[in-house]
C-alpha positions as CSV (number, residue, x, y, z in Angstrom):
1,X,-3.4,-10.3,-2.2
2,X,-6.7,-9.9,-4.1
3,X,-7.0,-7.4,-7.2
4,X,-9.3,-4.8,-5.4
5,X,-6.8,-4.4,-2.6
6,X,-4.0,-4.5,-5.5
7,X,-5.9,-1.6,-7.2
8,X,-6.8,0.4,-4.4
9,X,-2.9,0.2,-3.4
10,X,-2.3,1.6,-6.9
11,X,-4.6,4.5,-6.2
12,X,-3.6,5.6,-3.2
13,X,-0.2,5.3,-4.2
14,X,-0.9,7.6,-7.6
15,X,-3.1,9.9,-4.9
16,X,0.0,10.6,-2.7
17,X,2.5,10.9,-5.6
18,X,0.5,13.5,-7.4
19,X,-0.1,15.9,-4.3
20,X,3.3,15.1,-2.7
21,X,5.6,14.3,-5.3
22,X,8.0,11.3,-6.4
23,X,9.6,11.4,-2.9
24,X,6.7,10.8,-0.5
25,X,6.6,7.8,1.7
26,X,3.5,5.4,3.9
27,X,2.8,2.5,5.6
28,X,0.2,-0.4,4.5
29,X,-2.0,1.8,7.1
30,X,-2.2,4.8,4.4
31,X,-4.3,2.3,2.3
32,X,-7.4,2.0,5.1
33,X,-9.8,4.3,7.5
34,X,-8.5,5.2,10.7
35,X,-10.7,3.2,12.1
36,X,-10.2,-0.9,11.7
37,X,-13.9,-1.2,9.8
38,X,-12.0,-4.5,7.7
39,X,-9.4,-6.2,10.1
40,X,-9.7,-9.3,7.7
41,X,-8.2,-6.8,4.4
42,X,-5.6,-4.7,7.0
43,X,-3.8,-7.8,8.2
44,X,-3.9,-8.8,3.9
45,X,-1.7,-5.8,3.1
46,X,0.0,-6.2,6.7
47,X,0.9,-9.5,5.9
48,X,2.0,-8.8,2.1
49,X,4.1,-5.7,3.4
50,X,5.9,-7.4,6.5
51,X,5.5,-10.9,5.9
52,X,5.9,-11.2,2.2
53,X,8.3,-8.6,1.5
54,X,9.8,-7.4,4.8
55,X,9.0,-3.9,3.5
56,X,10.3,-1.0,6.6
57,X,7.0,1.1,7.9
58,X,7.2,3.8,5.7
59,X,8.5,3.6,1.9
60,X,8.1,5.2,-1.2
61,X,5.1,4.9,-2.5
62,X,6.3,5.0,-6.2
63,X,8.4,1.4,-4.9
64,X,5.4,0.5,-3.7
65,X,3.2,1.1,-6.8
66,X,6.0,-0.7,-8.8
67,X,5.9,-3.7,-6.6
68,X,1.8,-4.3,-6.7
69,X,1.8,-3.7,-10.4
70,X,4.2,-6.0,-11.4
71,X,1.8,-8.8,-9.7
72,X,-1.2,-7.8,-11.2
């Protein structure tokens, strides 16, 4: 996965924990517009989420955070 998308991940991620708390939970689709303006860097994360890790839909984004840091 490329370091913008890795970075972006980590902001969102910091976004959501900060006005949700510890325990909030998203899908790779919290990450992008709801609209499909990049297909080519949705099926990236898609791929990385369900291919590459076998991640459920939603999980917390603190794990999630963890995970794309510790590949950067």
């Amino acid at each position: 996965m490329r370091d913008a998308l890795k970075r972006k991940i980590i902001k969102i991620c910091d976004e959501k924990i900060e006005s949700k708390g510890d325990s909030v939970g998203l899908s790779f689709y919290a990450f992008f517009a709801n609209k499909n303006d990049d297909p080519e860097l949705l099926m990236e994360a898609a791929k990385w989420w369900i291919l590459e890790n076998k991640l459920d839909h939603f999980e917390k984004a603190a794990k999630i955070k963890r995970m794309v840091e510790a590949t950067l």
